[in-house]
Gaussian input, Z-matrix of N, CA and C with variables (Angstrom, degrees):
# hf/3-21g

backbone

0 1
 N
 C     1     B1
 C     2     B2     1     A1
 N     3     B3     2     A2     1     D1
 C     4     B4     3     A3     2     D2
 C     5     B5     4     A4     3     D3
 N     6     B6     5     A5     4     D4
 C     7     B7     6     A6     5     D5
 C     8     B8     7     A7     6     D6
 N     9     B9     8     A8     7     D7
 C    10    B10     9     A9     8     D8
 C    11    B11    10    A10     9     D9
 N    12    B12    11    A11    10    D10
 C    13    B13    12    A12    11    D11
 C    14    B14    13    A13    12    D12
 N    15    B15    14    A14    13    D13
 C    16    B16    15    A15    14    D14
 C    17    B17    16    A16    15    D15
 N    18    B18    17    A17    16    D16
 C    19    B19    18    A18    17    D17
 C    20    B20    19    A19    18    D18
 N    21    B21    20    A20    19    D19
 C    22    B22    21    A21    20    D20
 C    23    B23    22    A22    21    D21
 N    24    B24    23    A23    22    D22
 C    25    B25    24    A24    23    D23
 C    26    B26    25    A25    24    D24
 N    27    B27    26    A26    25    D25
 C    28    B28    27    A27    26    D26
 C    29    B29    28    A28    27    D27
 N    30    B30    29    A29    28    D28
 C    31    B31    30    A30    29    D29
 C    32    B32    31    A31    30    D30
 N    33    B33    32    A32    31    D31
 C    34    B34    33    A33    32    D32
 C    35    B35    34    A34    33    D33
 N    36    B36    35    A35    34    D34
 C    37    B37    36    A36    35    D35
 C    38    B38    37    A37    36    D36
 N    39    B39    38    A38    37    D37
 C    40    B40    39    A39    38    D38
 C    41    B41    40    A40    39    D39
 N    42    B42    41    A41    40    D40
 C    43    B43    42    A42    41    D41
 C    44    B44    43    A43    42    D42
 N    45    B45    44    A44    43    D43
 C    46    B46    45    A45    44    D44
 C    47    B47    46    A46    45    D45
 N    48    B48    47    A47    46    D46
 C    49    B49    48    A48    47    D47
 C    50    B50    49    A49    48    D48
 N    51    B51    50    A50    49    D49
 C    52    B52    51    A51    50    D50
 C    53    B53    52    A52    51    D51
 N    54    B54    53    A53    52    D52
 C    55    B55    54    A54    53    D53
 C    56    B56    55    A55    54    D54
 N    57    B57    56    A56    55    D55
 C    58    B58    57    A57    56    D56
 C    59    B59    58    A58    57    D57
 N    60    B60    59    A59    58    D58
 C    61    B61    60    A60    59    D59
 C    62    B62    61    A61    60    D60
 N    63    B63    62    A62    61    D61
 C    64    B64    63    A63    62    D62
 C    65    B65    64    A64    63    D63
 N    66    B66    65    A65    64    D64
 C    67    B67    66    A66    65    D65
 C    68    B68    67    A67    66    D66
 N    69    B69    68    A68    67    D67
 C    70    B70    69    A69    68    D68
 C    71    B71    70    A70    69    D69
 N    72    B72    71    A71    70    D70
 C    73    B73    72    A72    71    D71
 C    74    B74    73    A73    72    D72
 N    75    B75    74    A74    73    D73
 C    76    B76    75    A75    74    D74
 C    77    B77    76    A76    75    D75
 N    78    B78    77    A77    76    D76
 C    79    B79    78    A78    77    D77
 C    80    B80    79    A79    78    D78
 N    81    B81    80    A80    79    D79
 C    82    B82    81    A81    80    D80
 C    83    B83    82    A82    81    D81
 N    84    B84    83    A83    82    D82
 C    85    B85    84    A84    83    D83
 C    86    B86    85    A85    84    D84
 N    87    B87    86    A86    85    D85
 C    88    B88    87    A87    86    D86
 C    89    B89    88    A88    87    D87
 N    90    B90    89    A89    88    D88
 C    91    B91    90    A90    89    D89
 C    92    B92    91    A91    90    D90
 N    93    B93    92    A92    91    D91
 C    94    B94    93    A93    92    D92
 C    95    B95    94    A94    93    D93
 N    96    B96    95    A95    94    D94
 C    97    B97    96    A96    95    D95
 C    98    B98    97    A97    96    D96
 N    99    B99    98    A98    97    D97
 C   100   B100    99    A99    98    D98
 C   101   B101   100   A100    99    D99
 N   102   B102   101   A101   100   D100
 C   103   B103   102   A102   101   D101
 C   104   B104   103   A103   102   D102
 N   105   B105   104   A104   103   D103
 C   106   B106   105   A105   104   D104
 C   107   B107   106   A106   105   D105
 N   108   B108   107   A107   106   D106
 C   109   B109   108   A108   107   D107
 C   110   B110   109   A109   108   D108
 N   111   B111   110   A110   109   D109
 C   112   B112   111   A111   110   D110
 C   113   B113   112   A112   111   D111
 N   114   B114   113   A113   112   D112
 C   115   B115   114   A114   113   D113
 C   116   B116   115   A115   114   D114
 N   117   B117   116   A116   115   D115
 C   118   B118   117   A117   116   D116
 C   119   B119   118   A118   117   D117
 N   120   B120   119   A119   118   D118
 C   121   B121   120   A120   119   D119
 C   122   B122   121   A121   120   D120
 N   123   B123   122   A122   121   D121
 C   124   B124   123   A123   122   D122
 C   125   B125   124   A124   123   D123
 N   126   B126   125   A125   124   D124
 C   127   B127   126   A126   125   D125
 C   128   B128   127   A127   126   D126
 N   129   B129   128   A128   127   D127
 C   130   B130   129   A129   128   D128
 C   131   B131   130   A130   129   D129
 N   132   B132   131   A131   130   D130
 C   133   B133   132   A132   131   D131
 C   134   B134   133   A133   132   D132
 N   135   B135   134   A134   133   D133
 C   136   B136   135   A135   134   D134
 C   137   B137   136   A136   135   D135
 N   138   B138   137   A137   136   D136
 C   139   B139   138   A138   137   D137
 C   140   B140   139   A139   138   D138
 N   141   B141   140   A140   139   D139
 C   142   B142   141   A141   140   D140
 C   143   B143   142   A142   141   D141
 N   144   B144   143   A143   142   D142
 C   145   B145   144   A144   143   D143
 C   146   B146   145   A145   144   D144
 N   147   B147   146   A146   145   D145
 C   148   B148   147   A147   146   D146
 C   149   B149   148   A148   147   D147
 N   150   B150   149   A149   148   D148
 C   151   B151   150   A150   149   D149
 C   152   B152   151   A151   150   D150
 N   153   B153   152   A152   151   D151
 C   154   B154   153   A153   152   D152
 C   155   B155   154   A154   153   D153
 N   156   B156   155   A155   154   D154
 C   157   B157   156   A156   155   D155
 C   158   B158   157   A157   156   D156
 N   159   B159   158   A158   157   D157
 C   160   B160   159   A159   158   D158
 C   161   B161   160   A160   159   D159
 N   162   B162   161   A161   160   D160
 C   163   B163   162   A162   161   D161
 C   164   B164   163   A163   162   D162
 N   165   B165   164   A164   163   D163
 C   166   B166   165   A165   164   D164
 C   167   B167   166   A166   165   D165
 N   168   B168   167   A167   166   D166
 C   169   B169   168   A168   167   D167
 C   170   B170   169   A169   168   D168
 N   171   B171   170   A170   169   D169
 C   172   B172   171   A171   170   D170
 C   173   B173   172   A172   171   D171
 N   174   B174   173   A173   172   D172
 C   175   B175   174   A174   173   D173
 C   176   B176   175   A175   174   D174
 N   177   B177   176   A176   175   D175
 C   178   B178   177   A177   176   D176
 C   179   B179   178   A178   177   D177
 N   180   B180   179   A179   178   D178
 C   181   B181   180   A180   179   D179
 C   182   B182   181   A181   180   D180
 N   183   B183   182   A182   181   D181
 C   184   B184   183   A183   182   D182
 C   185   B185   184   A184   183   D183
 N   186   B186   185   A185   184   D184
 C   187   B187   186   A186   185   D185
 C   188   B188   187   A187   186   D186
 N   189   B189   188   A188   187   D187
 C   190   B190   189   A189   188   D188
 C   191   B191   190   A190   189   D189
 N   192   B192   191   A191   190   D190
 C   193   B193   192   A192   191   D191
 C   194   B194   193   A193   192   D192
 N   195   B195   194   A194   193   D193
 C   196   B196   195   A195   194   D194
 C   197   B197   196   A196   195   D195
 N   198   B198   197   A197   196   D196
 C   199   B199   198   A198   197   D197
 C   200   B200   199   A199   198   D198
 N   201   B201   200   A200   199   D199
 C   202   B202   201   A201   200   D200
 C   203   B203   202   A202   201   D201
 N   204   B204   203   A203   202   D202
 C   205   B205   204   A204   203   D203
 C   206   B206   205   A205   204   D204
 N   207   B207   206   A206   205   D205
 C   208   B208   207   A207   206   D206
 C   209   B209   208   A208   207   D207
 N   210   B210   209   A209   208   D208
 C   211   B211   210   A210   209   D209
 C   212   B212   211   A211   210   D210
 N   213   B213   212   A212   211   D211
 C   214   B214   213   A213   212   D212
 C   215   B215   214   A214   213   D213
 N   216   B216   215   A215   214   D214
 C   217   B217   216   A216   215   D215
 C   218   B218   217   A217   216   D216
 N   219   B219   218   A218   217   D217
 C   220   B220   219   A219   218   D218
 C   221   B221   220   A220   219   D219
 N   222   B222   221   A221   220   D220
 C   223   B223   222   A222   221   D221
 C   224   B224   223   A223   222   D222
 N   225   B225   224   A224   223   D223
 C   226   B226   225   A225   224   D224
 C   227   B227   226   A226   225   D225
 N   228   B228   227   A227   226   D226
 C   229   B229   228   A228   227   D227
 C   230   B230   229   A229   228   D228
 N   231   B231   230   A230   229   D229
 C   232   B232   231   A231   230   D230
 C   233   B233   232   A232   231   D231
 N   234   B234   233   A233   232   D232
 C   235   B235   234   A234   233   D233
 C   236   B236   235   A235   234   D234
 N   237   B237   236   A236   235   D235
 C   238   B238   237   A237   236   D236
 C   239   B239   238   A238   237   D237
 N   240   B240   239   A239   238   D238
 C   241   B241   240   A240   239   D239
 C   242   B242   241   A241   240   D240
 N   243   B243   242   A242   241   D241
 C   244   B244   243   A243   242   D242
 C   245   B245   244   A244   243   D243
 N   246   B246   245   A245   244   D244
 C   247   B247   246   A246   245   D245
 C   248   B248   247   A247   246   D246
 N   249   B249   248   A248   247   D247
 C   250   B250   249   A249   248   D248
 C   251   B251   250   A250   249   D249
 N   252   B252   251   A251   250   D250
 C   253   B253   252   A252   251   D251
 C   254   B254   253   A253   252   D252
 N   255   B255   254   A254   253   D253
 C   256   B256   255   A255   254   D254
 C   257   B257   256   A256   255   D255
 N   258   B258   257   A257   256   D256
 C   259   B259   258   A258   257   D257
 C   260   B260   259   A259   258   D258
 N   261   B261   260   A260   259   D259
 C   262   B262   261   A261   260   D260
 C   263   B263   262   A262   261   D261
 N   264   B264   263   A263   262   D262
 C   265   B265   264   A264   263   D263
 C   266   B266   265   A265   264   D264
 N   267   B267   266   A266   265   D265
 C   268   B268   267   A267   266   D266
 C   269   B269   268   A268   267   D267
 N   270   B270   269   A269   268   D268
 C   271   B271   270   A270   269   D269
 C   272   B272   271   A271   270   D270
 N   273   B273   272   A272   271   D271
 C   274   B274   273   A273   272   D272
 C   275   B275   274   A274   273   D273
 N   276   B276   275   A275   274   D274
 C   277   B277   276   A276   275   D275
 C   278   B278   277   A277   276   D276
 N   279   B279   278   A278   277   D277
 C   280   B280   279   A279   278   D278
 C   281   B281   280   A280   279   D279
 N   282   B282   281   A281   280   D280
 C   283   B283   282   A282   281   D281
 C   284   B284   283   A283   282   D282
 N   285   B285   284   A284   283   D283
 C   286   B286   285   A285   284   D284
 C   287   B287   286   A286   285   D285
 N   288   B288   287   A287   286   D286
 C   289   B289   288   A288   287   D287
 C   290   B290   289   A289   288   D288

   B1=1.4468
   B2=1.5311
   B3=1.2548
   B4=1.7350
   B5=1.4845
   B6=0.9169
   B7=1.9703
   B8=1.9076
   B9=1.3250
   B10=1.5477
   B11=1.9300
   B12=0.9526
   B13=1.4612
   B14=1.7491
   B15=1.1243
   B16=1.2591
   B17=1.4629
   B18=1.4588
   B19=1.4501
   B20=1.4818
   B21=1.6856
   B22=2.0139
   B23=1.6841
   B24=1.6762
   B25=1.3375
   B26=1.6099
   B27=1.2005
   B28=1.1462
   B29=1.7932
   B30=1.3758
   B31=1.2432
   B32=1.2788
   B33=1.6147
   B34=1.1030
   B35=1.7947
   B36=1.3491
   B37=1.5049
   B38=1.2265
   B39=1.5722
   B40=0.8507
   B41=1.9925
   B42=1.6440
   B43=1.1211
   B44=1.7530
   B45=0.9456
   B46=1.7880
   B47=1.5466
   B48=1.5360
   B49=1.7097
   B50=1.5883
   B51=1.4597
   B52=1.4179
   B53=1.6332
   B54=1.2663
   B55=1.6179
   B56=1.5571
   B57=0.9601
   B58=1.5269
   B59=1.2920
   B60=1.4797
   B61=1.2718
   B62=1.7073
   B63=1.1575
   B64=1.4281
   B65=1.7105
   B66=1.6312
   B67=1.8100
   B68=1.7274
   B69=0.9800
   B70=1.5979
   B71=1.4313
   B72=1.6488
   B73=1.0967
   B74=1.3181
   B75=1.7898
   B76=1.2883
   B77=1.8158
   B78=1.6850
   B79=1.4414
   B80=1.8601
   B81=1.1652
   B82=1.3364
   B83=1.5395
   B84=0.7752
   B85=1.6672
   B86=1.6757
   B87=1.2108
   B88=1.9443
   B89=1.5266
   B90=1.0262
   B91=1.6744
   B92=1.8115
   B93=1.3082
   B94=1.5166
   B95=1.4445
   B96=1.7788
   B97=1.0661
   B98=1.8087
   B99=1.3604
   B100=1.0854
   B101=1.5284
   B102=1.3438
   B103=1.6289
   B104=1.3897
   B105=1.6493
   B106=1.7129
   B107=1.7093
   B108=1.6040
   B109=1.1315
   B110=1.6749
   B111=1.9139
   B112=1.7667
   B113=1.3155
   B114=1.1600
   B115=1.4288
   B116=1.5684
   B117=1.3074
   B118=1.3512
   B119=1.9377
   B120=1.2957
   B121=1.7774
   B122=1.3842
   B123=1.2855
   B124=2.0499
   B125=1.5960
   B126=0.8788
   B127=1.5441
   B128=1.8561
   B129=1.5658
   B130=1.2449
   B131=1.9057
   B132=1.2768
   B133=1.9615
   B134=1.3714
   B135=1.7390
   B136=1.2428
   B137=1.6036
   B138=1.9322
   B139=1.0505
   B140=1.3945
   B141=1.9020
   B142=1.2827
   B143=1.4954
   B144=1.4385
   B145=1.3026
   B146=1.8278
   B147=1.1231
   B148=1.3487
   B149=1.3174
   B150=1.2729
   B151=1.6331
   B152=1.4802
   B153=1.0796
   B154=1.3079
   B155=2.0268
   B156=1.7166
   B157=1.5464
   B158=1.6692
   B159=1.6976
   B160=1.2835
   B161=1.5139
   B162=1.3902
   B163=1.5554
   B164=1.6837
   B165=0.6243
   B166=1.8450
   B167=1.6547
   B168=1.0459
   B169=1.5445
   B170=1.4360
   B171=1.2466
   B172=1.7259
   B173=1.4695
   B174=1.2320
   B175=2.2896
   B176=1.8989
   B177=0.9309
   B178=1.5327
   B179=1.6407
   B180=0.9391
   B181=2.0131
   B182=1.2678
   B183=1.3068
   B184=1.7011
   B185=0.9982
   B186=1.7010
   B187=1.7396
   B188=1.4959
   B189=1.3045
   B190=1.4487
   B191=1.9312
   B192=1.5144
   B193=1.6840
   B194=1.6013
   B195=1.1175
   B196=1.2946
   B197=1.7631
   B198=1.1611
   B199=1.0299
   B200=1.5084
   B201=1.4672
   B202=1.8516
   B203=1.7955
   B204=1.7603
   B205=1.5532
   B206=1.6950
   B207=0.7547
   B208=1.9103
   B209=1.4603
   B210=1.2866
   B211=1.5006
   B212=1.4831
   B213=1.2976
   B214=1.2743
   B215=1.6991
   B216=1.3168
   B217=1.8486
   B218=1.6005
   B219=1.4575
   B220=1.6088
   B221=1.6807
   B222=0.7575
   B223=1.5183
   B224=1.2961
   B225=1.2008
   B226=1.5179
   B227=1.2499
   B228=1.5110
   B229=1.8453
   B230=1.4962
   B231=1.1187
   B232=1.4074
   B233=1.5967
   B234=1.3120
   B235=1.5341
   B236=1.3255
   B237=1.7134
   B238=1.4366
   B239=1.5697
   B240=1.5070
   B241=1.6965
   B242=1.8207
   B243=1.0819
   B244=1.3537
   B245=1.5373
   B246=1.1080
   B247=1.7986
   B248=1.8489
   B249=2.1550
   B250=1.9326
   B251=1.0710
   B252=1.3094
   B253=1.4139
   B254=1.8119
   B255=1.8076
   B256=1.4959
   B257=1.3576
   B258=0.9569
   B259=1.7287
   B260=1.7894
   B261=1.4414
   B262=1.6488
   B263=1.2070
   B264=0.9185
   B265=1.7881
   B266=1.4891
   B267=1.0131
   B268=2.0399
   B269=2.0343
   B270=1.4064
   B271=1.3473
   B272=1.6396
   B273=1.6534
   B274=1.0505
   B275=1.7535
   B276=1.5993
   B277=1.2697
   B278=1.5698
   B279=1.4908
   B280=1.0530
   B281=1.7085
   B282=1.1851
   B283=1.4455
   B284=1.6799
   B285=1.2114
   B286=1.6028
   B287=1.5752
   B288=1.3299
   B289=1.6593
   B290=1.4874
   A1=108.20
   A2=112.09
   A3=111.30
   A4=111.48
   A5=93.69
   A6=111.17
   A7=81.14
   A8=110.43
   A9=119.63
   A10=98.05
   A11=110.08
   A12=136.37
   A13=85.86
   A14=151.92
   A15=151.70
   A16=98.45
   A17=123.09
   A18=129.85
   A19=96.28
   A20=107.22
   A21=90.58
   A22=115.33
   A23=102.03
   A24=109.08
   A25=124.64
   A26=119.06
   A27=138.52
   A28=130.06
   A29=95.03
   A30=102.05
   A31=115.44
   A32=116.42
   A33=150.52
   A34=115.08
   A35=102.18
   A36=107.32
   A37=133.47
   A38=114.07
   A39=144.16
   A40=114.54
   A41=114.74
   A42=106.85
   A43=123.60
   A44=116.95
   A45=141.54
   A46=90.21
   A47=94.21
   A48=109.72
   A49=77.23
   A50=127.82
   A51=149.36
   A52=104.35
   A53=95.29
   A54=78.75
   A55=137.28
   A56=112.62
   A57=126.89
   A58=97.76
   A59=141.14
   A60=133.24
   A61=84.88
   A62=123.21
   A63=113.02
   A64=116.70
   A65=87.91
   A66=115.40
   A67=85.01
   A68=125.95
   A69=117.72
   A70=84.67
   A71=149.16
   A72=110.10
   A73=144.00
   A74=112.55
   A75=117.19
   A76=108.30
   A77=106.06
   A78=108.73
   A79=108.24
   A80=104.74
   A81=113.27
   A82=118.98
   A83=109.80
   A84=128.17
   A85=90.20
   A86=108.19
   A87=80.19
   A88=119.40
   A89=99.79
   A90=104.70
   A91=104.14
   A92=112.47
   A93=130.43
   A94=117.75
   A95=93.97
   A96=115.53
   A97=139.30
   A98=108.58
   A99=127.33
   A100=103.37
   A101=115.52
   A102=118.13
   A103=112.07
   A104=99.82
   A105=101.35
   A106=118.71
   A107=112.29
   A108=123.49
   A109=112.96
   A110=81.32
   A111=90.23
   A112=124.61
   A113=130.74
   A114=119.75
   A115=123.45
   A116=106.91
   A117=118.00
   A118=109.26
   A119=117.95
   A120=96.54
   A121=84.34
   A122=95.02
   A123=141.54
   A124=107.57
   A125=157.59
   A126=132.69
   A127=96.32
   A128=116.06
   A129=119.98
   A130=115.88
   A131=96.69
   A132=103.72
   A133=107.56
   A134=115.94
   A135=110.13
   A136=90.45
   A137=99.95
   A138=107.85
   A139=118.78
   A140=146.08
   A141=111.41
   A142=130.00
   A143=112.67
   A144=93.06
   A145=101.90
   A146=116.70
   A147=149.42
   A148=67.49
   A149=114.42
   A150=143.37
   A151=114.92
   A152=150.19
   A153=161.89
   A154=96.72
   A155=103.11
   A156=84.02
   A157=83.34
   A158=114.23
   A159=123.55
   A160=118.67
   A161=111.20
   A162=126.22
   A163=112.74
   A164=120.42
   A165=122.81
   A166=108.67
   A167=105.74
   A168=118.84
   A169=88.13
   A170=115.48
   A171=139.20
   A172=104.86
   A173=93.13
   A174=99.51
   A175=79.23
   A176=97.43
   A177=123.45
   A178=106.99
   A179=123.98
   A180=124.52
   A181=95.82
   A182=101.18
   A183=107.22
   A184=128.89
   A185=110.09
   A186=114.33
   A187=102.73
   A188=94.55
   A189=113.46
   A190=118.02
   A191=92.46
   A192=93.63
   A193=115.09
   A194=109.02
   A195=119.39
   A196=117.48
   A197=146.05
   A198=104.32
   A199=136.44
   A200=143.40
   A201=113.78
   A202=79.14
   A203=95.01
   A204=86.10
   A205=79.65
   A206=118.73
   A207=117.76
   A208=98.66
   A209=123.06
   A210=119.51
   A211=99.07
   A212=135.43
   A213=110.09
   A214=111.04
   A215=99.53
   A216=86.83
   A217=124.32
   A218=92.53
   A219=107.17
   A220=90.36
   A221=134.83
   A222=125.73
   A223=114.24
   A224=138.63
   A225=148.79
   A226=117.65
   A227=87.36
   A228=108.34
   A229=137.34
   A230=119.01
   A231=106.48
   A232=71.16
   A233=129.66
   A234=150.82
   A235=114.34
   A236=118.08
   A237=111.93
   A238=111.57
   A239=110.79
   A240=101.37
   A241=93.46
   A242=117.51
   A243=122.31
   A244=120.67
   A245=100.10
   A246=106.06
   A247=117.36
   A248=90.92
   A249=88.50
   A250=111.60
   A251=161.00
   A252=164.61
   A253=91.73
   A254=101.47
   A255=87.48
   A256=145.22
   A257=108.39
   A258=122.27
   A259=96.18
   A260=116.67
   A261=118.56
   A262=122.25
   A263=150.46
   A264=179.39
   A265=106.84
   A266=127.81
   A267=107.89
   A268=69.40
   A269=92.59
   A270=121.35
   A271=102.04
   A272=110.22
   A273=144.64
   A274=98.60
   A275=112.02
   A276=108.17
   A277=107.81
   A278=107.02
   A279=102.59
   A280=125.73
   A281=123.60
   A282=124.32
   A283=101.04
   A284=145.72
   A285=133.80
   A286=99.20
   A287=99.68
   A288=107.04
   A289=95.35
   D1=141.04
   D2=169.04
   D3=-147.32
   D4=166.79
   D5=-138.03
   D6=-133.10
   D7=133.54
   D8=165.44
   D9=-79.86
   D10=144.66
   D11=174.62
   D12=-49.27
   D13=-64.67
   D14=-148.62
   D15=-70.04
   D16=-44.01
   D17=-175.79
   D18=-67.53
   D19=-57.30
   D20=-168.75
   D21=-47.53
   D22=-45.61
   D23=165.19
   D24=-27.88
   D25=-62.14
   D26=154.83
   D27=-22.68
   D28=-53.49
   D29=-172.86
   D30=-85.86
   D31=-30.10
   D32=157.73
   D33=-36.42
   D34=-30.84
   D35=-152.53
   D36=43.88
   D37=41.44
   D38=-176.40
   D39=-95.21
   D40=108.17
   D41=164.28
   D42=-117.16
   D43=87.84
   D44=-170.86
   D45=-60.60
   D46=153.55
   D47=-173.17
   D48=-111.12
   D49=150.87
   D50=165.46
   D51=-15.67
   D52=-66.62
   D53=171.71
   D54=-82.39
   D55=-10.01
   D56=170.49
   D57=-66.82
   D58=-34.72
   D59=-147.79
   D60=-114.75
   D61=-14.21
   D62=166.67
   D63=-53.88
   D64=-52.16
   D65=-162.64
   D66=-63.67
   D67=-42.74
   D68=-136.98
   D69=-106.66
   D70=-30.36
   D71=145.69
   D72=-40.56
   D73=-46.37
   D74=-173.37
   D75=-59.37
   D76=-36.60
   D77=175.91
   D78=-46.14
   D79=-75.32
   D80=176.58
   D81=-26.58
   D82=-47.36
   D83=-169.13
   D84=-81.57
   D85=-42.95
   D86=173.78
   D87=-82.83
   D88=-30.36
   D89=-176.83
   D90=-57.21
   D91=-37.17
   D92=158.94
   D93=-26.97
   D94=-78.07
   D95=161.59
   D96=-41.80
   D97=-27.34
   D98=-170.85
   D99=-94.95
   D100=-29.97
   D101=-176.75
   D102=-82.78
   D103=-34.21
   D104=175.99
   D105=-73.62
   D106=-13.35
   D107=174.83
   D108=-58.30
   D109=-62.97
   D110=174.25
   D111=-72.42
   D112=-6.26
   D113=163.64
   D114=-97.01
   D115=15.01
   D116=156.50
   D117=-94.44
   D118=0.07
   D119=172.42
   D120=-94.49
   D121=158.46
   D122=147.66
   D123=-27.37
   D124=71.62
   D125=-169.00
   D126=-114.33
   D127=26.42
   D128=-175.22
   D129=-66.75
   D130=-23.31
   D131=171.45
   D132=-131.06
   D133=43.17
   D134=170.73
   D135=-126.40
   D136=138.79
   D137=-171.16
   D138=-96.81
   D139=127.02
   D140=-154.44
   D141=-81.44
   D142=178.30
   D143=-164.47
   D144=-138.57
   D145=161.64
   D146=-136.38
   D147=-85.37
   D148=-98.07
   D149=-152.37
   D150=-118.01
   D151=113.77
   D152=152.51
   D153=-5.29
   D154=-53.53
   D155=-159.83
   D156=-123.17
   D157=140.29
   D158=-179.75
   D159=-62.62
   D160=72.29
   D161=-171.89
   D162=-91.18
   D163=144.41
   D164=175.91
   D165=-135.92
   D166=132.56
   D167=-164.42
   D168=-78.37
   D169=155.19
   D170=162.77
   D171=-111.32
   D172=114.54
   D173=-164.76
   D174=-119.72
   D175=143.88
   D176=162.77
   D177=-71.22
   D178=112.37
   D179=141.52
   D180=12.20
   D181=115.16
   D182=139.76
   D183=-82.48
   D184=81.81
   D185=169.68
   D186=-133.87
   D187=148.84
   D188=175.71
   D189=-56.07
   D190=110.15
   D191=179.74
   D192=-105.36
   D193=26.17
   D194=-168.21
   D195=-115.51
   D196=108.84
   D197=175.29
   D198=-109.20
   D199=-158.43
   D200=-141.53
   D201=-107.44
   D202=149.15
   D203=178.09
   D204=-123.81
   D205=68.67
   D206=168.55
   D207=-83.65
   D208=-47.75
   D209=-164.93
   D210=-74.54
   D211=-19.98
   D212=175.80
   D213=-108.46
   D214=1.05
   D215=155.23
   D216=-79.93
   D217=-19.63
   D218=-175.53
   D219=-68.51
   D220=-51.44
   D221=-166.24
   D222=-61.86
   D223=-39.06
   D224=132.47
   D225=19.93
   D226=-77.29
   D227=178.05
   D228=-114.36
   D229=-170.53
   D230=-172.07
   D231=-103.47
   D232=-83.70
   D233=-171.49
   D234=-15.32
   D235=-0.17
   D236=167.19
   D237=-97.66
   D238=121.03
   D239=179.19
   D240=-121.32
   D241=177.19
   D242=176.66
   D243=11.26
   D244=68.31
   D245=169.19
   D246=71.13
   D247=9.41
   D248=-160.14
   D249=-108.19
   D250=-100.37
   D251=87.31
   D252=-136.57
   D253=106.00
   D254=155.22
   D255=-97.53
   D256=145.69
   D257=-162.95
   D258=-77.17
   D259=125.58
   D260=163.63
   D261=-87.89
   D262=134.52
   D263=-124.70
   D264=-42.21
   D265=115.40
   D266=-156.88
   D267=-122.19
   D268=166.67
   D269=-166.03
   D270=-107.90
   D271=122.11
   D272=-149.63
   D273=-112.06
   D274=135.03
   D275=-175.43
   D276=-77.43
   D277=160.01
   D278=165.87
   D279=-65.62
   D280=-22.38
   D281=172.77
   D282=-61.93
   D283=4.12
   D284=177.87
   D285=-133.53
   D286=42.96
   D287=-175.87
   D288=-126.78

């Protein structure tokens, strides 16, 4: 399938001033270029891969570093009962009437 540069633009929501749409064709057209490159190698005994370089993230513990301030929002208001804050009668458009 191919798409005129004005349509990707398009879809993009993209509106380019003359020269922006110069630059960003030629972009397009390489990135084009660059895909038709790679789908000309062999990749028939290459297995795929995650990441280019065998990296492993270092994630911190999942534990809670926060602690709960419910009891002092509850003090706030009267309108907090059991862990809730209730909301009173909010005004409904007339289109759901």
């Amino acid at each position: 399938m191919t798409r005129s540069n004005k349509a990707i633009f398009d879809l993009a929501h993209l509106r380019p001033t003359s020269s922006q749409s110069t630059q960003l064709n030629d972009d397009v057209q390489a990135i084009l270029d660059f895909v038709a490159t790679l789908s000309q190698v062999n990749t028939t005994h290459v297995s795929p891969l995650f990441h280019p370089l065998d990296l492993h993230p270092t994630w911190r513990d999942d534990t809670v570093t926060e602690h709960s301030v419910v009891n002092e929002l509850a003090m706030l208001t009267d309108s907090f009962e059991e862990d809730l804050y209730w909301v009173g009668a909010t005004k409904t458009s007339e289109a759901s009437s």
